[in-house]
mmCIF file of the N, C-alpha and C atoms, coordinates in Angstrom:
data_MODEL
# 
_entry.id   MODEL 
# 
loop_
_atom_site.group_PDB 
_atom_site.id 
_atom_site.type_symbol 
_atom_site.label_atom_id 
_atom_site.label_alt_id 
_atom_site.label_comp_id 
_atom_site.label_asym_id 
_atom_site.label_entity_id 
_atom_site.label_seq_id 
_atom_site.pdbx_PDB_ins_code 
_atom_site.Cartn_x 
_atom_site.Cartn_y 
_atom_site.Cartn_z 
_atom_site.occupancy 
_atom_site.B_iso_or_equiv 
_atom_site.pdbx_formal_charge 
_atom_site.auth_seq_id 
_atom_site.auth_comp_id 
_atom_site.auth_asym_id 
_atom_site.auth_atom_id 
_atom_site.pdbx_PDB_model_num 
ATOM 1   N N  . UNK A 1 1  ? 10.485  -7.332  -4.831  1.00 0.00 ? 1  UNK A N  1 
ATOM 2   C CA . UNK A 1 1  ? 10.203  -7.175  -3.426  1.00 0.00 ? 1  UNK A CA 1 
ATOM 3   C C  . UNK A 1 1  ? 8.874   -7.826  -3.065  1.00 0.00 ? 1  UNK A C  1 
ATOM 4   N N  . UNK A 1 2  ? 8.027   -7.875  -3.889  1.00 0.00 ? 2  UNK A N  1 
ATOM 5   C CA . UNK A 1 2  ? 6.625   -8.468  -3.444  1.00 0.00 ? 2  UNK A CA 1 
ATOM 6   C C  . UNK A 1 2  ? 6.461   -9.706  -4.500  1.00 0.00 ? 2  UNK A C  1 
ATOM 7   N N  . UNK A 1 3  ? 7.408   -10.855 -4.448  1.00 0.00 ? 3  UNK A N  1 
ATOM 8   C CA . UNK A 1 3  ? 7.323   -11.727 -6.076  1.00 0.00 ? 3  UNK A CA 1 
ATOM 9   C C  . UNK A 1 3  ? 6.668   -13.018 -5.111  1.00 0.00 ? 3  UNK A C  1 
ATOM 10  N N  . UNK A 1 4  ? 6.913   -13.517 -4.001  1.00 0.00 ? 4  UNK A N  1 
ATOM 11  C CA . UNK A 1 4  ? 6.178   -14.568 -3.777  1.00 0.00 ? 4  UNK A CA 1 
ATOM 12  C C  . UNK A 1 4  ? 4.661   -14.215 -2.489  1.00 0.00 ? 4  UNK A C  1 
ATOM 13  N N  . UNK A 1 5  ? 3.331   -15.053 -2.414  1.00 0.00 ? 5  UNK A N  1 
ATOM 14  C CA . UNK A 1 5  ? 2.691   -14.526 -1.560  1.00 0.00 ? 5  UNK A CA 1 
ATOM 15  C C  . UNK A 1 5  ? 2.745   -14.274 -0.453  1.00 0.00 ? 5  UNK A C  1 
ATOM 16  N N  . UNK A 1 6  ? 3.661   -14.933 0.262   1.00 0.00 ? 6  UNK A N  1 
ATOM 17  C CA . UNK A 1 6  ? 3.890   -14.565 1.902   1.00 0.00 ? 6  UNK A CA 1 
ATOM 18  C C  . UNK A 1 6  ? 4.906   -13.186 1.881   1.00 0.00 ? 6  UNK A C  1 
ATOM 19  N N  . UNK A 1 7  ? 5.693   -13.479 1.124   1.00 0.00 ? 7  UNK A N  1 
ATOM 20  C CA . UNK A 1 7  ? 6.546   -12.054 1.224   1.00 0.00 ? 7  UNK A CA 1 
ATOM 21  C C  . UNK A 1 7  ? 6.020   -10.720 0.787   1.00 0.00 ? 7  UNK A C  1 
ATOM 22  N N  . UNK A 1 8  ? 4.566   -10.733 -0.568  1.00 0.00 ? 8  UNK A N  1 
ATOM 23  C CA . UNK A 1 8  ? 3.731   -10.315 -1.219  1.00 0.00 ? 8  UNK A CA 1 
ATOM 24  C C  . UNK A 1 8  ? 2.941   -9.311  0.209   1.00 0.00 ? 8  UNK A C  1 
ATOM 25  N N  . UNK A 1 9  ? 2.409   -10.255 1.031   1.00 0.00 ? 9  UNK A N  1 
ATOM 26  C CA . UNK A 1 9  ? 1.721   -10.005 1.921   1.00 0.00 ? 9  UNK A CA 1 
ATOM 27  C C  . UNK A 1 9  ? 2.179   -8.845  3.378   1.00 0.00 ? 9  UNK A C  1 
ATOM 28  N N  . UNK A 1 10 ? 3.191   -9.960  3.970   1.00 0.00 ? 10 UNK A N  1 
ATOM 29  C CA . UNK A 1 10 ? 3.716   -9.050  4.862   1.00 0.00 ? 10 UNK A CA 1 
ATOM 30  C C  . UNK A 1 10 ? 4.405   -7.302  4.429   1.00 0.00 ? 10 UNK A C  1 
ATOM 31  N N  . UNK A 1 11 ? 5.219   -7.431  2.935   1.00 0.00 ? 11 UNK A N  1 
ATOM 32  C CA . UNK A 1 11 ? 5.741   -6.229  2.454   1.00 0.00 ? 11 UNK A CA 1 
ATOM 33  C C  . UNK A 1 11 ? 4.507   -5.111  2.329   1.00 0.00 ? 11 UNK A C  1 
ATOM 34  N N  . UNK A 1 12 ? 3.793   -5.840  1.707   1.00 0.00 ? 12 UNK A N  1 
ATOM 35  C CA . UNK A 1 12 ? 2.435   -5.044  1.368   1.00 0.00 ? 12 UNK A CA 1 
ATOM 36  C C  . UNK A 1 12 ? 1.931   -4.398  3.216   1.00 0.00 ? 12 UNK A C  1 
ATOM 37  N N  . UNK A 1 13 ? 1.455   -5.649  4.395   1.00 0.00 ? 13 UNK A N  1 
ATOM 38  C CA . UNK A 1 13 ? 1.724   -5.040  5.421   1.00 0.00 ? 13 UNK A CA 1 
ATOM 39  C C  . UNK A 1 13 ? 2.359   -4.116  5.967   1.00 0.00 ? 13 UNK A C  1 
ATOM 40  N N  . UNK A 1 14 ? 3.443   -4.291  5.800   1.00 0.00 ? 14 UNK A N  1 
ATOM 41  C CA . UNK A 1 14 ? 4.560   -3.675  6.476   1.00 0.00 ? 14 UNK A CA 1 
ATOM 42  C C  . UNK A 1 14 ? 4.593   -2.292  5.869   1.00 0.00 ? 14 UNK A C  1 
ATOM 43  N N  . UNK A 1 15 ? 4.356   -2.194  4.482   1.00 0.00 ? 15 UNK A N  1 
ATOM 44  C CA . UNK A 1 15 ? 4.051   -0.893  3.903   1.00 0.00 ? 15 UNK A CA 1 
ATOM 45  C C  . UNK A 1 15 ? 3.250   0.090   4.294   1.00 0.00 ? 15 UNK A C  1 
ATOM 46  N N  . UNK A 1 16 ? 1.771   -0.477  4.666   1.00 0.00 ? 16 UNK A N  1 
ATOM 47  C CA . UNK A 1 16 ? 0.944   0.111   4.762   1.00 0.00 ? 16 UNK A CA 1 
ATOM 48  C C  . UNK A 1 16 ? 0.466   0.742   6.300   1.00 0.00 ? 16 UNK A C  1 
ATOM 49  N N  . UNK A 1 17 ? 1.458   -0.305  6.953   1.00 0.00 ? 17 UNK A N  1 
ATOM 50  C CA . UNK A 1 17 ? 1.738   0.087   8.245   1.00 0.00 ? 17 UNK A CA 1 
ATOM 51  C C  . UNK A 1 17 ? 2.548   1.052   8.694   1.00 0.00 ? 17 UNK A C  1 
ATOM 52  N N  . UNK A 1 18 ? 3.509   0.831   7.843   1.00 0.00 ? 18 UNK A N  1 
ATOM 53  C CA . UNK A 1 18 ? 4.742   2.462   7.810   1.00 0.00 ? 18 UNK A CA 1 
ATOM 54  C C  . UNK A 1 18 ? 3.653   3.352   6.968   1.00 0.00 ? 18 UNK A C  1 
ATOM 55  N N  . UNK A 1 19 ? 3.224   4.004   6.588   1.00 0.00 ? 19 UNK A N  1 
ATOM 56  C CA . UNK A 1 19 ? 1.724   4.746   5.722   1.00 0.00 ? 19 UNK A CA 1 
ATOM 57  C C  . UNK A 1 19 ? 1.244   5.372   7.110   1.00 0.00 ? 19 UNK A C  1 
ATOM 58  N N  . UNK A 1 20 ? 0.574   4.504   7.311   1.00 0.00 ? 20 UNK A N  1 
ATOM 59  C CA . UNK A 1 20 ? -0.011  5.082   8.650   1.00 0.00 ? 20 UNK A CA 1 
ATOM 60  C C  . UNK A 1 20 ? 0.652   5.288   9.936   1.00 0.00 ? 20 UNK A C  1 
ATOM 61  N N  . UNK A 1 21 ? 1.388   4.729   10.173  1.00 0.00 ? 21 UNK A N  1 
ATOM 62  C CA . UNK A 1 21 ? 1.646   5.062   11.548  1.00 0.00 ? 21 UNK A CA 1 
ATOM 63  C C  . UNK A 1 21 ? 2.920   7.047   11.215  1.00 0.00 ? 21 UNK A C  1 
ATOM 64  N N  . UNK A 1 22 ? 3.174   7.080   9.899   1.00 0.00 ? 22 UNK A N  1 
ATOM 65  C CA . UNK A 1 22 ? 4.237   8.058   9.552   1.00 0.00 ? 22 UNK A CA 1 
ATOM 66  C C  . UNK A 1 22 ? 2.836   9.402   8.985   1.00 0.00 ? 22 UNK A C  1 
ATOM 67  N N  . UNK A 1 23 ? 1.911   8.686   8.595   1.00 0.00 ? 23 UNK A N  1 
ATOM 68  C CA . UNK A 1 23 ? 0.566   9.460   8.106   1.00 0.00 ? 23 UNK A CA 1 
ATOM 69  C C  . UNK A 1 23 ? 0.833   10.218  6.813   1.00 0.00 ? 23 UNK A C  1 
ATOM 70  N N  . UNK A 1 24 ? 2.581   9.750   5.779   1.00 0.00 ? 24 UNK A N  1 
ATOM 71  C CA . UNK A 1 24 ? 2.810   10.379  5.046   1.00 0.00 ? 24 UNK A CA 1 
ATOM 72  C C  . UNK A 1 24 ? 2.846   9.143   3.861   1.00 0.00 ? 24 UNK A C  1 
ATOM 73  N N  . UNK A 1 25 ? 2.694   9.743   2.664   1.00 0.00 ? 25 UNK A N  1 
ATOM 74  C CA . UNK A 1 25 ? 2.826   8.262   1.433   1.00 0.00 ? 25 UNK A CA 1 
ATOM 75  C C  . UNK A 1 25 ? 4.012   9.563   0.386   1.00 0.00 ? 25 UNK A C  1 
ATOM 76  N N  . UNK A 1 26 ? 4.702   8.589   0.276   1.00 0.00 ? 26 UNK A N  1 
ATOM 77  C CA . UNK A 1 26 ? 5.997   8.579   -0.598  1.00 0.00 ? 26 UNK A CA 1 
ATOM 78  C C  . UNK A 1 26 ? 5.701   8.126   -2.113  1.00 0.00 ? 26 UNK A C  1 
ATOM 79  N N  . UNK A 1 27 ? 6.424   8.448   -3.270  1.00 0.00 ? 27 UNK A N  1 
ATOM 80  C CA . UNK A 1 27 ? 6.535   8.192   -4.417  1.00 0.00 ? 27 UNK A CA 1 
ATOM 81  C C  . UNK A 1 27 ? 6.844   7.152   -4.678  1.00 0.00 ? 27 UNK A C  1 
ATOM 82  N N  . UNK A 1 28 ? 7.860   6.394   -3.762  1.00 0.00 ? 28 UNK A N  1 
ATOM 83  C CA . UNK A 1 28 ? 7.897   4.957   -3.660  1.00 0.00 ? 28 UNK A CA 1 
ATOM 84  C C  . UNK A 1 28 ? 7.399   4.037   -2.835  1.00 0.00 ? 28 UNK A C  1 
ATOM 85  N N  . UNK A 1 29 ? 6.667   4.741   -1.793  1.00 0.00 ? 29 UNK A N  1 
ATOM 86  C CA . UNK A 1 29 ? 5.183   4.057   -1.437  1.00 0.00 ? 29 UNK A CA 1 
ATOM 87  C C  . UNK A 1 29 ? 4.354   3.903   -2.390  1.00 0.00 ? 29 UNK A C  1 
ATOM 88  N N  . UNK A 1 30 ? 3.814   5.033   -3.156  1.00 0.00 ? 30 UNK A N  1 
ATOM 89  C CA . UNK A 1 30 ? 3.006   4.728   -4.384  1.00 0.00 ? 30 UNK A CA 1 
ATOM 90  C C  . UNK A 1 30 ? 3.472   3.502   -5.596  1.00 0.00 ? 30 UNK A C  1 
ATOM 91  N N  . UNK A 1 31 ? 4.756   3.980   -5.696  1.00 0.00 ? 31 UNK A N  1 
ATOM 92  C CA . UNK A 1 31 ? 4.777   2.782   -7.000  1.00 0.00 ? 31 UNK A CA 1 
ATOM 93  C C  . UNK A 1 31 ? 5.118   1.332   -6.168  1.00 0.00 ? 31 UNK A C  1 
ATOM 94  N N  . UNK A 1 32 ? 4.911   1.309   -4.720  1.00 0.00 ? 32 UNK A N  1 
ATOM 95  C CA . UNK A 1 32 ? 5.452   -0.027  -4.876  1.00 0.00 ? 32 UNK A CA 1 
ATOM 96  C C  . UNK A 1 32 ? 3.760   -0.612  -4.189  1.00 0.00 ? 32 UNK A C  1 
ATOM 97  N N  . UNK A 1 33 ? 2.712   0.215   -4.153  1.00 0.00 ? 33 UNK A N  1 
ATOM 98  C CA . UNK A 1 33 ? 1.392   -0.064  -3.958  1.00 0.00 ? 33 UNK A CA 1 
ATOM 99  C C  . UNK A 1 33 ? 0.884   -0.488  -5.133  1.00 0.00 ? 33 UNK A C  1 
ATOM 100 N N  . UNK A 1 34 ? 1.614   0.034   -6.062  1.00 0.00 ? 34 UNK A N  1 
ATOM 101 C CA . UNK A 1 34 ? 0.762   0.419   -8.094  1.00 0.00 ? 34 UNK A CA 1 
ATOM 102 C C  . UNK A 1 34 ? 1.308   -1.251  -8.052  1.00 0.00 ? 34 UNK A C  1 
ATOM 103 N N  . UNK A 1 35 ? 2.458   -1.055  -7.751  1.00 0.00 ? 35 UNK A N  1 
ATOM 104 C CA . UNK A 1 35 ? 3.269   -2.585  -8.216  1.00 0.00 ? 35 UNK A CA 1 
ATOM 105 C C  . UNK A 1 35 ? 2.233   -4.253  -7.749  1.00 0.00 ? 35 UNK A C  1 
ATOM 106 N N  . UNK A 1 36 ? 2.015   -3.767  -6.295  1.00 0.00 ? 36 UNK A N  1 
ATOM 107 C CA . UNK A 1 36 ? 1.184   -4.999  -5.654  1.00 0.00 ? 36 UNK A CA 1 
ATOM 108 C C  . UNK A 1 36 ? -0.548  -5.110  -6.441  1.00 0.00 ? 36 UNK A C  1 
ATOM 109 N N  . UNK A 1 37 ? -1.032  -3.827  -6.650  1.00 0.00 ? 37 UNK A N  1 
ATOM 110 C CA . UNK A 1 37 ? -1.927  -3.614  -7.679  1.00 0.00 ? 37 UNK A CA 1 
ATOM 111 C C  . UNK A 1 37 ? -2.109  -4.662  -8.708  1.00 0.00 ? 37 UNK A C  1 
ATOM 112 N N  . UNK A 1 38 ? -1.335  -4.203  -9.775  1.00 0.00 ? 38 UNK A N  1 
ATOM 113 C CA . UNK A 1 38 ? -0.825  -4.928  -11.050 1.00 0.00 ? 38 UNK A CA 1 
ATOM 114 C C  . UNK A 1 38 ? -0.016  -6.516  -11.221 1.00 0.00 ? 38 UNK A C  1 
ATOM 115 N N  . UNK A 1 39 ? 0.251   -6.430  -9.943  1.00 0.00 ? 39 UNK A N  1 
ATOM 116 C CA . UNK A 1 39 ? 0.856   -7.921  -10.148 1.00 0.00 ? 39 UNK A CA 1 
ATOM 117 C C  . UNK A 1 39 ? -0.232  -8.974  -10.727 1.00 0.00 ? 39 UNK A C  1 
ATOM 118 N N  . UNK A 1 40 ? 0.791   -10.086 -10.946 1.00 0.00 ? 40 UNK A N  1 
ATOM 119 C CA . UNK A 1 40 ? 0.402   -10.850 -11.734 1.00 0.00 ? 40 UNK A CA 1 
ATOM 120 C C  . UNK A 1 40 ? -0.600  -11.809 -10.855 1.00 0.00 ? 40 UNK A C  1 
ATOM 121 N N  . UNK A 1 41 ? -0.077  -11.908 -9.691  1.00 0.00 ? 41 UNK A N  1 
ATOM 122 C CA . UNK A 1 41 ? -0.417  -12.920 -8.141  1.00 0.00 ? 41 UNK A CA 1 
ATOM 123 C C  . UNK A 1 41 ? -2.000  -12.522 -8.374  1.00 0.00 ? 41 UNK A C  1 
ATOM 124 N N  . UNK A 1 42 ? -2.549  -11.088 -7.731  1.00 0.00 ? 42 UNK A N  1 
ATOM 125 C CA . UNK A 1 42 ? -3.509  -10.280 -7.834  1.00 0.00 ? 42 UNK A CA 1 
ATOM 126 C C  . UNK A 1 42 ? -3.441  -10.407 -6.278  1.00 0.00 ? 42 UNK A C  1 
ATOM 127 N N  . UNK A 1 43 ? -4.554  -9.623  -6.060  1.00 0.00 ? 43 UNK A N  1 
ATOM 128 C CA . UNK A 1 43 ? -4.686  -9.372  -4.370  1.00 0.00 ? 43 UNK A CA 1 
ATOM 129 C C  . UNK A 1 43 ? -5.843  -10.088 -3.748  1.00 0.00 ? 43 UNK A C  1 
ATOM 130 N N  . UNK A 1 44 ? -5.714  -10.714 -2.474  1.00 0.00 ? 44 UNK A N  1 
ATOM 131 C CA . UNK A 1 44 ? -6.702  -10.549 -1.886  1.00 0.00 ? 44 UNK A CA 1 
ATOM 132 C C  . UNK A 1 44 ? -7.910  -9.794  -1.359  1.00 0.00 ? 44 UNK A C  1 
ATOM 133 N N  . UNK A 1 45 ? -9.073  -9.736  -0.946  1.00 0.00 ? 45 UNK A N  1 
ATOM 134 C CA . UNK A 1 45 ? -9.951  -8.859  -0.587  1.00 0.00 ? 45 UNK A CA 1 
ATOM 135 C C  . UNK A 1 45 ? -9.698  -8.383  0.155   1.00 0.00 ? 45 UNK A C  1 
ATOM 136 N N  . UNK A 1 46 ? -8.721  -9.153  1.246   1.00 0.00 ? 46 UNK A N  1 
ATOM 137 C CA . UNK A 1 46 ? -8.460  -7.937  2.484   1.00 0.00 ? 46 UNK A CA 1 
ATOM 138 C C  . UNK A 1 46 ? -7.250  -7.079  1.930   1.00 0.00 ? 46 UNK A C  1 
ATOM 139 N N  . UNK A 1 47 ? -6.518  -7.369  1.142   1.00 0.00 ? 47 UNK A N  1 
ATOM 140 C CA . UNK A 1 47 ? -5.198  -6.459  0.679   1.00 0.00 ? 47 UNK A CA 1 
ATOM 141 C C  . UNK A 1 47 ? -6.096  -5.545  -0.304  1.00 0.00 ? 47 UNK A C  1 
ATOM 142 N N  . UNK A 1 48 ? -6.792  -5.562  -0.916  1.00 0.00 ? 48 UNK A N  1 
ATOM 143 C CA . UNK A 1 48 ? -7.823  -4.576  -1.764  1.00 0.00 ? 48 UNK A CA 1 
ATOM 144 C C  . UNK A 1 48 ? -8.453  -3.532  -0.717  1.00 0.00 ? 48 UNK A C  1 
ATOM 145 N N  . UNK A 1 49 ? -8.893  -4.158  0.720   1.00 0.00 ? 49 UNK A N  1 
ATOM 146 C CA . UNK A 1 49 ? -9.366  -3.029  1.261   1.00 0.00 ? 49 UNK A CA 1 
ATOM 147 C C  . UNK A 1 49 ? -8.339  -2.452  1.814   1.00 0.00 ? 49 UNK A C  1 
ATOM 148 N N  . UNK A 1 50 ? -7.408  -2.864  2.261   1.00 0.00 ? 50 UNK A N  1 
ATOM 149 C CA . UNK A 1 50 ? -6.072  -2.403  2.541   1.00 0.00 ? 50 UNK A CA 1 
ATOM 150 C C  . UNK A 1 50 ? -5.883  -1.340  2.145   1.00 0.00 ? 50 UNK A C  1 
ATOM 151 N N  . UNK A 1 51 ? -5.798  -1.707  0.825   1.00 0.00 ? 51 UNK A N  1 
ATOM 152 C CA . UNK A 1 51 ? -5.035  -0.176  0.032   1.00 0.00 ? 51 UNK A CA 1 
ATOM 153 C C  . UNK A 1 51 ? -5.983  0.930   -0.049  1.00 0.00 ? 51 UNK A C  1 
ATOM 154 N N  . UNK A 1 52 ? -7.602  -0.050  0.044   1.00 0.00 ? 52 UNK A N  1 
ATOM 155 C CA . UNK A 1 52 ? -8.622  1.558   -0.636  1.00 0.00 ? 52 UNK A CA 1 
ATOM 156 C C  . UNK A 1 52 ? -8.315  2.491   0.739   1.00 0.00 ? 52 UNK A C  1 
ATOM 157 N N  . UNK A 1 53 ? -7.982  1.451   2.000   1.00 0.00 ? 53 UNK A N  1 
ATOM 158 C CA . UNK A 1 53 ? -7.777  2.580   3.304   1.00 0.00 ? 53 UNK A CA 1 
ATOM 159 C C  . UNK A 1 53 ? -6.875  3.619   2.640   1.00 0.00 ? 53 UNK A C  1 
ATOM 160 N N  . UNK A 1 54 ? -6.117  3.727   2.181   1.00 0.00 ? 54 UNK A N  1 
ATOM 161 C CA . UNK A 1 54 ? -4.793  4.343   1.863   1.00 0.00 ? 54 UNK A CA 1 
ATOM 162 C C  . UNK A 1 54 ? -5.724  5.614   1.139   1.00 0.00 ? 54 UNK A C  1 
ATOM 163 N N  . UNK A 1 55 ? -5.842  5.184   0.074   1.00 0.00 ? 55 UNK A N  1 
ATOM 164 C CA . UNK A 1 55 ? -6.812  6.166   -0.968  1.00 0.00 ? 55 UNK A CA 1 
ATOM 165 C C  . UNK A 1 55 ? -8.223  6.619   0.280   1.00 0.00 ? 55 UNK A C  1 
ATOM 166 N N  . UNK A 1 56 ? -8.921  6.053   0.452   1.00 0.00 ? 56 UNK A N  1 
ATOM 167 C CA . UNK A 1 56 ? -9.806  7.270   1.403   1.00 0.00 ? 56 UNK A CA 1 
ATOM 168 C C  . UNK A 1 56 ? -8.796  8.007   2.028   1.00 0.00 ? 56 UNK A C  1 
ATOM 169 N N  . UNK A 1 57 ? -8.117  7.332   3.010   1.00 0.00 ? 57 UNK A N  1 
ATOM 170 C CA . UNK A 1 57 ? -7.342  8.499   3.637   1.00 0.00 ? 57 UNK A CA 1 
ATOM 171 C C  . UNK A 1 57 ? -6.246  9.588   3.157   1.00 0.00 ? 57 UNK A C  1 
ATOM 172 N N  . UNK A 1 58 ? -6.354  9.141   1.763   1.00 0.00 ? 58 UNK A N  1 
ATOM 173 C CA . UNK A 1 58 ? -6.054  10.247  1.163   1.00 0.00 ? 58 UNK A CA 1 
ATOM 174 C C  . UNK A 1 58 ? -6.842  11.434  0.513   1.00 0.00 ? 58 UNK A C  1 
ATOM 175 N N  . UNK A 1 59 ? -7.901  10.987  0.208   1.00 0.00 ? 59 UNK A N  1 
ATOM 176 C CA . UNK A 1 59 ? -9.259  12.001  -0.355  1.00 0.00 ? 59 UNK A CA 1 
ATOM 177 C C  . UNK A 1 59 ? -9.436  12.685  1.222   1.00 0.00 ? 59 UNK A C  1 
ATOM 178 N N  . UNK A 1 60 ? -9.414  12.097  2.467   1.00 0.00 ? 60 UNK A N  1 
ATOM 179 C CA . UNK A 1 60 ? -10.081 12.886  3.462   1.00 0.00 ? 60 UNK A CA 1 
ATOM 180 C C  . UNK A 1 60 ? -8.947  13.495  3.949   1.00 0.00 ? 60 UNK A C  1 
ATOM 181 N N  . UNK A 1 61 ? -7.652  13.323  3.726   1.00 0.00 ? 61 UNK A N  1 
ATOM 182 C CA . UNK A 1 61 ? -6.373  14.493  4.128   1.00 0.00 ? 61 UNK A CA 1 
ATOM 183 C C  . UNK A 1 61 ? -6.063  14.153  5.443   1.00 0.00 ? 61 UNK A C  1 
ATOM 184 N N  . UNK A 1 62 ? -5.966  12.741  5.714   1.00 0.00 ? 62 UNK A N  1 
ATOM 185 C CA . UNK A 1 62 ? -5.545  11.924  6.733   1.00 0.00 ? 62 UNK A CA 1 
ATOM 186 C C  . UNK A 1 62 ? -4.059  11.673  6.739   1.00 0.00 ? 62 UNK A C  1 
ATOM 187 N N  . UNK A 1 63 ? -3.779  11.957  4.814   1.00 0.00 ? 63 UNK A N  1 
ATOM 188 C CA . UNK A 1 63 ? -2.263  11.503  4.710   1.00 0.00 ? 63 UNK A CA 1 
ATOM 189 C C  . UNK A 1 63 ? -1.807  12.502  3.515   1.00 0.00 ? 63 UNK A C  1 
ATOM 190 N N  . UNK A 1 64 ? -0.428  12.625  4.263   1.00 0.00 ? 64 UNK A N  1 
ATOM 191 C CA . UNK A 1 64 ? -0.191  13.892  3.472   1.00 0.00 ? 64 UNK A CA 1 
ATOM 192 C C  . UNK A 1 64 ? 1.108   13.185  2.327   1.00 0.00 ? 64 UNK A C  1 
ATOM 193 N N  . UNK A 1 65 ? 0.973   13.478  0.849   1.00 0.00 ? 65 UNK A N  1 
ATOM 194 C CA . UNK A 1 65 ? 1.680   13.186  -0.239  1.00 0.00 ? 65 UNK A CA 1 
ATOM 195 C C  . UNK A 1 65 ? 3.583   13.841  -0.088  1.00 0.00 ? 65 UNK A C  1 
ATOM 196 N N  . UNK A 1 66 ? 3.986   13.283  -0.164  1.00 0.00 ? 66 UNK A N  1 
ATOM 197 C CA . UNK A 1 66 ? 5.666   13.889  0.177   1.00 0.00 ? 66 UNK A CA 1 
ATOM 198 C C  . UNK A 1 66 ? 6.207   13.182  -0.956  1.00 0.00 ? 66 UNK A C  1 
ATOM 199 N N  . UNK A 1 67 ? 7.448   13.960  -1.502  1.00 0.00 ? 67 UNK A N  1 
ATOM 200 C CA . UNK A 1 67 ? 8.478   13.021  -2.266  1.00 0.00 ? 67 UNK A CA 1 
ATOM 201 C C  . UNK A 1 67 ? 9.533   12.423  -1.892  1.00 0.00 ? 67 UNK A C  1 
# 
């Protein structure tokens, strides 16, 4: 789902945009964040702050964990 960079990018978008606007992160929100993480591509700086949004707003209880 995230194997080339434009598709890498927008999915990763589009993810993080469903995240917030739903204010809930899923188990397969998580692994498919772990996934863009670990890839091989690596991330940009703005997709790095991207995600740390995700993680603060999870330490401050902005977003609530669901399965």
């Amino acid at each position: 789902m995230l194997a080339t960079s434009s598709s890498k990018q927008m999915s990763l978008e589009n993810l993080l945009e469903h995240i917030f606007t739903i204010r809930r992160i899923t188990r397969q929100d998580q692994q498919l964040l772990m996934s863009a993480l670990l890839s091989k591509d690596g991330l940009s700086e703005q997709e790095h702050q991207q995600i740390n949004r995700v993680f603060d707003a999870l330490k401050k209880g902005l977003l609530k964990v669901v399965d």
